[in-house]
KOLMAR-540108 format. One record per residue (C-alpha): residue number from 1; x, y negated, z negated; residue in three letters. Coordinates in nm, 2 decimals. Example, Ala and Ser with C-alpha at 12.3 -4.5 7.8 and 13.67 -1.06 7.14 Angstrom:
2
<atom pos="1" east="1.23" north="0.45" up="-0.78" code="Ala"/>
<atom pos="2" east="1.37" north="0.11" up="-0.71" code="Ser"/>
//
This chain:
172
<atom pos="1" east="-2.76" north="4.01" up="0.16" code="Unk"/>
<atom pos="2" east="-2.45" north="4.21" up="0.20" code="Unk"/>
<atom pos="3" east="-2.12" north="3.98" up="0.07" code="Unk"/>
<atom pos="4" east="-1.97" north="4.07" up="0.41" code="Unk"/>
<atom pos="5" east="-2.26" north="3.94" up="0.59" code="Unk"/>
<atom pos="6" east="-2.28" north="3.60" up="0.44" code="Unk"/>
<atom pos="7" east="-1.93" north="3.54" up="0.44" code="Unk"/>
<atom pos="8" east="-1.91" north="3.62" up="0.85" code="Unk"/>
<atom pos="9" east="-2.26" north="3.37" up="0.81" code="Unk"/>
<atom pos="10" east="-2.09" north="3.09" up="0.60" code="Unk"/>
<atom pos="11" east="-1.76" north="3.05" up="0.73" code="Unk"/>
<atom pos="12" east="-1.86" north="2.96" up="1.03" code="Unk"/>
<atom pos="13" east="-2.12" north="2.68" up="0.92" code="Unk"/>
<atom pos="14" east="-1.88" north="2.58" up="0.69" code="Unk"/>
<atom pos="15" east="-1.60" north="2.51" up="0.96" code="Unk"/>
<atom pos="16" east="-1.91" north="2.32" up="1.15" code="Unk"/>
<atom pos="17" east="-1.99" north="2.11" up="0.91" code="Unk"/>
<atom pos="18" east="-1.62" north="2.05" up="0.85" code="Unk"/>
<atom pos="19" east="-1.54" north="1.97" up="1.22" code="Unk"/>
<atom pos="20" east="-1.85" north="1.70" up="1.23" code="Unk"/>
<atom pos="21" east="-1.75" north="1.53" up="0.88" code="Unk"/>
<atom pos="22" east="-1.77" north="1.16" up="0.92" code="Unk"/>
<atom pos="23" east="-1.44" north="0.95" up="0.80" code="Unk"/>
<atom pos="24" east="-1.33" north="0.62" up="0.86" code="Unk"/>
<atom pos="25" east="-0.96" north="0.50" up="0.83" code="Unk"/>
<atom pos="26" east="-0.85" north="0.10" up="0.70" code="Unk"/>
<atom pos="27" east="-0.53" north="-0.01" up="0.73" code="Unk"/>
<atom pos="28" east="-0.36" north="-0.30" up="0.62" code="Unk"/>
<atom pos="29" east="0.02" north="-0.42" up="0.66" code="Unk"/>
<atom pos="30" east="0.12" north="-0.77" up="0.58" code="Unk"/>
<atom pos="31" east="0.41" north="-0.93" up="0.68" code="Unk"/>
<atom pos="32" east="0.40" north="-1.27" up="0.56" code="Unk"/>
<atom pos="33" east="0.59" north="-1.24" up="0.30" code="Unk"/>
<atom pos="34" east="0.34" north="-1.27" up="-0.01" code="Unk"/>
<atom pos="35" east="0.02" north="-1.17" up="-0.09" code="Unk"/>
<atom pos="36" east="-0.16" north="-0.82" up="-0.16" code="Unk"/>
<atom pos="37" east="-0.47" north="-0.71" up="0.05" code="Unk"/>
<atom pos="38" east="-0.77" north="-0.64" up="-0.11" code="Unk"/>
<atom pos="39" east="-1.09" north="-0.41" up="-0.04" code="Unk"/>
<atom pos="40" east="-1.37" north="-0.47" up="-0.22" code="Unk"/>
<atom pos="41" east="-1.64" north="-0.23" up="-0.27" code="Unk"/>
<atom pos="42" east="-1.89" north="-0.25" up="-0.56" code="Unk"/>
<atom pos="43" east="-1.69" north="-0.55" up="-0.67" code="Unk"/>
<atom pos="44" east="-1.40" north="-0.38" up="-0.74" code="Unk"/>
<atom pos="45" east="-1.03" north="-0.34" up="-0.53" code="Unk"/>
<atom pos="46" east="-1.00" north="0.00" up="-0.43" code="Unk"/>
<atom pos="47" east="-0.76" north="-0.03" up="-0.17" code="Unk"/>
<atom pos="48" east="-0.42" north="0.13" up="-0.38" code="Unk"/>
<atom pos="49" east="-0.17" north="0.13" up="-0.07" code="Unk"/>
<atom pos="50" east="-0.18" north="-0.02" up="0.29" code="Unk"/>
<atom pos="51" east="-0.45" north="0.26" up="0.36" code="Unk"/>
<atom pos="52" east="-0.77" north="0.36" up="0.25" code="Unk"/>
<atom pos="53" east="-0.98" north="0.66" up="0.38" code="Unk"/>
<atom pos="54" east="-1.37" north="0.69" up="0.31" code="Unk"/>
<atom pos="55" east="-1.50" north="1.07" up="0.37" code="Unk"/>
<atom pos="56" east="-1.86" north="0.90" up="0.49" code="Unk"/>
<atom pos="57" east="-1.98" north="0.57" up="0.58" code="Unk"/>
<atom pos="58" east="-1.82" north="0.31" up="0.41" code="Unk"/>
<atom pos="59" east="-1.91" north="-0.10" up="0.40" code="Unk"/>
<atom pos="60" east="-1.68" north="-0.36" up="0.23" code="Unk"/>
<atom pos="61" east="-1.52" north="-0.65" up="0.24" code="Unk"/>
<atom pos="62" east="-1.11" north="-0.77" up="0.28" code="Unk"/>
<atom pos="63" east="-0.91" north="-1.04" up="0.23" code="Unk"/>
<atom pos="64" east="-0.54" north="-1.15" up="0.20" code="Unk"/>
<atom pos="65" east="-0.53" north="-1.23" up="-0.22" code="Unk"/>
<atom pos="66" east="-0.34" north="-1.53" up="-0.23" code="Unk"/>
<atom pos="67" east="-0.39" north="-1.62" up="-0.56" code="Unk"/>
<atom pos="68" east="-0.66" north="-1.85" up="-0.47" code="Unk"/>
<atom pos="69" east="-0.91" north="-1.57" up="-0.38" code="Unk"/>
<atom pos="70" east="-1.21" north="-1.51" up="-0.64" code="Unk"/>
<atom pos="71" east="-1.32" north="-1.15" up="-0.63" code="Unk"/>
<atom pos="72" east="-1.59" north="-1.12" up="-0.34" code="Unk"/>
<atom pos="73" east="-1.30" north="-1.36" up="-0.13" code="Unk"/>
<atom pos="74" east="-1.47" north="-1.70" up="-0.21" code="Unk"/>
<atom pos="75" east="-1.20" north="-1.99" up="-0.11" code="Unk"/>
<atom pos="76" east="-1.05" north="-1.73" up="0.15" code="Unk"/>
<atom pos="77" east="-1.08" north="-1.63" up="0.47" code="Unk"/>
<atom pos="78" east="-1.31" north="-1.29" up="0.47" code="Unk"/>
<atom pos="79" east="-1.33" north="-0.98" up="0.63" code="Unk"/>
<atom pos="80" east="-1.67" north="-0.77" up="0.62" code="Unk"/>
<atom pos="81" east="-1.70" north="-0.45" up="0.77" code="Unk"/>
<atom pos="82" east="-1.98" north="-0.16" up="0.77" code="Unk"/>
<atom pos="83" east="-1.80" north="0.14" up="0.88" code="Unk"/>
<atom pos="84" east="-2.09" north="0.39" up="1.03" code="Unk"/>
<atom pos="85" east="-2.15" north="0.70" up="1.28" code="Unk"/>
<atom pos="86" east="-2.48" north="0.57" up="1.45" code="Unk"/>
<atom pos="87" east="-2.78" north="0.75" up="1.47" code="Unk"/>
<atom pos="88" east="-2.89" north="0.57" up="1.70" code="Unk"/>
<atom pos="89" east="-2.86" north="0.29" up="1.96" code="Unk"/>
<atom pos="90" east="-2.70" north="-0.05" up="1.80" code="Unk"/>
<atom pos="91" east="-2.69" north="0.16" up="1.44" code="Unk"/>
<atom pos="92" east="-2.29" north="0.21" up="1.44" code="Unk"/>
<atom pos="93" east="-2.00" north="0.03" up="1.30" code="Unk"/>
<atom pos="94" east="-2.00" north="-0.35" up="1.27" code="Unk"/>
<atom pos="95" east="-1.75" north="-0.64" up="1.12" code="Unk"/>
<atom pos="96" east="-1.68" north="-1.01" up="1.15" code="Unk"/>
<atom pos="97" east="-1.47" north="-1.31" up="0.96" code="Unk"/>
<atom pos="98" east="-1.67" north="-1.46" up="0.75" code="Unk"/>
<atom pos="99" east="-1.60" north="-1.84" up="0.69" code="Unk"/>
<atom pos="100" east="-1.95" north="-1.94" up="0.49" code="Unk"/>
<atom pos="101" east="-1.93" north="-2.14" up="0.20" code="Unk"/>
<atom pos="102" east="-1.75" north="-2.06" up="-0.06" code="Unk"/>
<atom pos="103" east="-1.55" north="-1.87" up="0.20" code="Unk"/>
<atom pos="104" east="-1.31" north="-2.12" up="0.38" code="Unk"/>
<atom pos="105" east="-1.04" north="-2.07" up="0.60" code="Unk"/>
<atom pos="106" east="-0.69" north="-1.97" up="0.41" code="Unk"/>
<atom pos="107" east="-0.52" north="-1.77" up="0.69" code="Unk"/>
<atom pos="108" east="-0.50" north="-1.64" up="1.00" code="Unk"/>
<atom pos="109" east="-0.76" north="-1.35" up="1.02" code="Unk"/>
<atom pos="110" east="-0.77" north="-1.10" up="1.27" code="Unk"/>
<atom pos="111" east="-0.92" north="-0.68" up="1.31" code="Unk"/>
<atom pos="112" east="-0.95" north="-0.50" up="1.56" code="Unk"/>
<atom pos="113" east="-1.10" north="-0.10" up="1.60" code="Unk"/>
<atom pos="114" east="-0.91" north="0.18" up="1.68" code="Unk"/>
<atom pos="115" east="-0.95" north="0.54" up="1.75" code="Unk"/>
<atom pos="116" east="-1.30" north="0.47" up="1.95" code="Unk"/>
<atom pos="117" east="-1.41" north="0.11" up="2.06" code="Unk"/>
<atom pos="118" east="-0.99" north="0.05" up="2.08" code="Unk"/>
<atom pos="119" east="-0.91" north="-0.29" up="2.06" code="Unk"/>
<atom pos="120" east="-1.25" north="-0.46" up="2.01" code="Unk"/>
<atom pos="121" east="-1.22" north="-0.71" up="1.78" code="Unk"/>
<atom pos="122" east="-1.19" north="-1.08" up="1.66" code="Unk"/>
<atom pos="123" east="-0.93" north="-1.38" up="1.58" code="Unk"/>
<atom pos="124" east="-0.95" north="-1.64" up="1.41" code="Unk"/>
<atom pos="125" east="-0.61" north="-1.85" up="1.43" code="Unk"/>
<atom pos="126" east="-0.39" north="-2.15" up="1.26" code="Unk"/>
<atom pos="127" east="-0.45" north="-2.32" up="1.58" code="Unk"/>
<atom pos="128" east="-0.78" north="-2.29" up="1.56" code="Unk"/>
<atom pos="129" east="-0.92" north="-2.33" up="1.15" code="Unk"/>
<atom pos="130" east="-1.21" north="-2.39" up="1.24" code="Unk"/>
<atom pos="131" east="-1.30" north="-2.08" up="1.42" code="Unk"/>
<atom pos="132" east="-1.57" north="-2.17" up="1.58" code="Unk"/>
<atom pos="133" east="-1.61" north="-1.89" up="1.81" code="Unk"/>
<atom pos="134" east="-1.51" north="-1.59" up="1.58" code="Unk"/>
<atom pos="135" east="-1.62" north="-1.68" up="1.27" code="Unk"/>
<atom pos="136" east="-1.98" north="-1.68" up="1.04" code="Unk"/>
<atom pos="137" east="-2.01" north="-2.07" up="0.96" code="Unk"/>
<atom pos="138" east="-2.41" north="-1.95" up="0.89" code="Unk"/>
<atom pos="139" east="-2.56" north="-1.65" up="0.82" code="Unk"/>
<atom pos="140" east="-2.72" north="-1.64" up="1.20" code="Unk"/>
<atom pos="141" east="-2.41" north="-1.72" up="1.36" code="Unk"/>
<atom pos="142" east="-2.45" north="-1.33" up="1.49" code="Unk"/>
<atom pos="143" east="-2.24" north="-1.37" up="1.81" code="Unk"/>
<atom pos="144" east="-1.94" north="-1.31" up="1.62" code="Unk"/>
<atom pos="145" east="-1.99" north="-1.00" up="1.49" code="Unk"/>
<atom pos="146" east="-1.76" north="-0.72" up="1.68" code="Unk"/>
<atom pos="147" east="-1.97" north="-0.38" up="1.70" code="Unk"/>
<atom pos="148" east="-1.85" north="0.04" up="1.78" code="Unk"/>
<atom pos="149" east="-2.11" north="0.25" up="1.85" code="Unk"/>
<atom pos="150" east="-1.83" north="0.55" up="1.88" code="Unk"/>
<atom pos="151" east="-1.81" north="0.82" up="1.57" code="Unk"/>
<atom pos="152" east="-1.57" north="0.80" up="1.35" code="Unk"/>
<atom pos="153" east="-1.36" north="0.47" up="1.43" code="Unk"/>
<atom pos="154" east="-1.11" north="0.33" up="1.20" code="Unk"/>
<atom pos="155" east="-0.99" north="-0.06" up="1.15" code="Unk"/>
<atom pos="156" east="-0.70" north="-0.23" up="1.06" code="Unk"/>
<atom pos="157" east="-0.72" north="-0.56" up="0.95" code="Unk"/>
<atom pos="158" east="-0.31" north="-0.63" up="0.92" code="Unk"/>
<atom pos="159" east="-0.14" north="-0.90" up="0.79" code="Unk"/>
<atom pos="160" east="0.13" north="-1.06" up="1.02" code="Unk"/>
<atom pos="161" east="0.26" north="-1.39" up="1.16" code="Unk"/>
<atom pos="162" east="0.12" north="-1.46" up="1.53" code="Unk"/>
<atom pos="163" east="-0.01" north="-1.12" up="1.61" code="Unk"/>
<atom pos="164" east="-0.37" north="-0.97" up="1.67" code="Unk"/>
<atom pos="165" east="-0.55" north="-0.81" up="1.40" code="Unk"/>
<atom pos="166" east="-0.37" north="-1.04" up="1.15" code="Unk"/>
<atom pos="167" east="-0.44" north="-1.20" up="0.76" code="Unk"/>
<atom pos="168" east="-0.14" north="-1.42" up="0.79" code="Unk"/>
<atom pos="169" east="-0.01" north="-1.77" up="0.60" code="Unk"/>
<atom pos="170" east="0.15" north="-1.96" up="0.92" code="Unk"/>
<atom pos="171" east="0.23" north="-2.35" up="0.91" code="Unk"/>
<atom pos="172" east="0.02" north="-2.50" up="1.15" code="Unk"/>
//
């Protein structure tokens, strides 16, 4: 094949398969005053600042590290997330709060999508520890779980006082 030939070939399929590339965005910001978010993936923290970017489907969990937290978030409140394109009907992205034992409720947990699915999400508040409607207690408890069937849609799971999508230590 003639090098000019592939190259007016493979530029464009390149640039395709760029332009259909699946990423998903997390973000984090806390504002409480203490603490370090953590995302855990293979058992290990990969999150380095308030942001982490996968280039393809990503699933993990995230928690506010108190100092309390063990390293899968046992004796906190939990975050787990699968971050997908679906492929099908009911195959896309999915998260929920977690609150099965050894999880247990530590602080305010909130998320919520953006950039597809906007604003879908799930609270689970100081007023409210126990969280009965927006947390796991059992693995069946599937009502809770928040789903996106849109490509490409980021989270953030932040950490403030009193606001949605929130990891937060308030004195209730």
């Amino acid at each position: 094949m003639h090098p000019s030939l592939f190259l007016a070939l493979a530029i464009p399929l390149i640039a395709a398969i760029r332009a259909n590339a699946e990423s998903h965005v997390i973000k984090f910001i806390n504002q409480c005053g203490y603490g370090s978010p953590a995302l855990m993936f293979d058992g290990k923290n990969i999150l380095t600042g308030d942001e982490y970017t996968s280039s393809g489907p990503f699933s993990g969990i995230a928690y506010l590290q108190t100092g309390y937290c063990n390293t899968n978030g046992e004796n906190c409140t939990l975050m787990e997330m699968t971050l997908i394109n679906p492929t099908c009907a009911g195959c896309g992205s999915s998260a929920d709060i977690s609150l099965i034992p050894p999880h247990a409720y530590s602080v305010e947990t909130s998320f919520a999508y953006y950039n597809g699915c906007d604003g879908a999400g799930q609270t689970c508040t100081c007023s409210d520890p126990n969280c009965s409607d927006a947390a796991f207690f059992a693995p069946n408890d599937n009502f809770v779980q928040v789903e996106c069937q849109n490509d490409n849609v980021s989270q953030s799971p932040w950490y403030q006082v009193n606001t949605i999508l929130t990891f937060s230590s308030a004195i209730c």
